[in-house]
C-alpha positions in Angstrom: 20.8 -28.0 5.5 20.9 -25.4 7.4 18.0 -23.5 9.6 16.8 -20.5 8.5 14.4 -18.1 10.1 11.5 -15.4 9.0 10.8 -12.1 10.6 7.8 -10.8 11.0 7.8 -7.9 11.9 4.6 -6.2 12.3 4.3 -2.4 11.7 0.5 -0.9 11.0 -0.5 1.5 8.7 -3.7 3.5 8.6 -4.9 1.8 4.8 -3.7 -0.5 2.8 -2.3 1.9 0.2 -0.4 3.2 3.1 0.2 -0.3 4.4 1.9 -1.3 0.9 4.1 1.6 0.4 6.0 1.1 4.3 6.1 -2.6 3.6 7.9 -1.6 -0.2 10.4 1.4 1.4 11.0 -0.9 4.2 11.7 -4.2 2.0 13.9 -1.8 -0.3 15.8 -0.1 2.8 16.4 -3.4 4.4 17.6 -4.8 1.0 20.6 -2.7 0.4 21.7 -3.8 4.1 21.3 -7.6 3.3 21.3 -9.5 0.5 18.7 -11.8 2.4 16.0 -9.8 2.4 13.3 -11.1 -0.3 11.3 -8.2 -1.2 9.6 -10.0 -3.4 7.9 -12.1 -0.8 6.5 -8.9 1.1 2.9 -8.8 2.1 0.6 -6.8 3.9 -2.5 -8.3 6.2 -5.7 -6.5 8.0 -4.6 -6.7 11.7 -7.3 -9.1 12.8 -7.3 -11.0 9.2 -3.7 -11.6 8.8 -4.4 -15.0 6.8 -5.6 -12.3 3.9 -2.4 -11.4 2.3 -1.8 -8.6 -0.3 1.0 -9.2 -2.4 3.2 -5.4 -2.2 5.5 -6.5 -5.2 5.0 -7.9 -8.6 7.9 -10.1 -8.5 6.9 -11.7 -11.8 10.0 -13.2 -13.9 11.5 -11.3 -16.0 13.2 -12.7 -19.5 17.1 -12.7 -19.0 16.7 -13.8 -15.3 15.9 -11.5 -12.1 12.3 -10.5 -10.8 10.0 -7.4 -11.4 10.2 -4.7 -8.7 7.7 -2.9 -9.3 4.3 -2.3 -7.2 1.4 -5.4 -7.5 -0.8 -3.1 -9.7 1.6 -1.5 -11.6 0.4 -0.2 -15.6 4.3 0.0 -16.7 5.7 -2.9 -18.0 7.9 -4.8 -15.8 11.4 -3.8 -14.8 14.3 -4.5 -12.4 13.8 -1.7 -11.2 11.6 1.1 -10.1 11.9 4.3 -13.1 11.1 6.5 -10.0 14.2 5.3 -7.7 16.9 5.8 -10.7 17.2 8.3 -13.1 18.0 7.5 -16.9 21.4 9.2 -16.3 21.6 7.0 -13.6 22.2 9.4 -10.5 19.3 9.6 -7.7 16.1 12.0 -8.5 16.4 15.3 -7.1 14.3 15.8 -4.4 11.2 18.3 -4.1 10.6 20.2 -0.7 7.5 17.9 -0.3 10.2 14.7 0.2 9.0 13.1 -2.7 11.2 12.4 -6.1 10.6 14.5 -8.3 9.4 13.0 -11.6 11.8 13.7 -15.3 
């Protein structure tokens, strides 16, 4: 078999709101790169509690195959993706002057 190795990268973040959402853009950045990038094994720690982990994806199985992408606590059911990243006509969410997608 052959070796593999983990990265831990360690990047902090003033909350853990904040904490998630750099470890999710991050994990989903990374992931177009590399197909070895396993966002749904992301987590976030306190800096001197890192043996608490907080799950940053839901990564639950979905029916058909493939993984939930959405946030831990999402309310929307699970998908393969995030509503927010693609559009229904499937071209990226225009952007508002604030940076963030703008919601249809």
């Amino acid at each position: 078999m052959t070796e593999r190795w983990v990265i831990h990268l360690p990047v902090t973040a003033p909350d853990l709101l904040r904490a998630r959402i750099l470890a999710r853009t991050a994990a989903r950045v990374l992931a177009r790169l590399t197909a070895r990038v396993e966002p749904g094994g992301v987590t976030v720690s306190a800096e001197d509690q890192q043996c608490v982990r907080h799950w940053v994806f839901c990564d639950r199985r979905l029916p058909g195959g493939g993984r939930c992408a959405l946030p831990t606590d999402h309310s929307a059911p699970c998908s393969r993706r995030a509503p927010w990243l693609v559009s229904r006509r499937g071209t990226p969410p225009r952007r508002r002057s604030s940076g963030r997608p703008e919601l249809r």
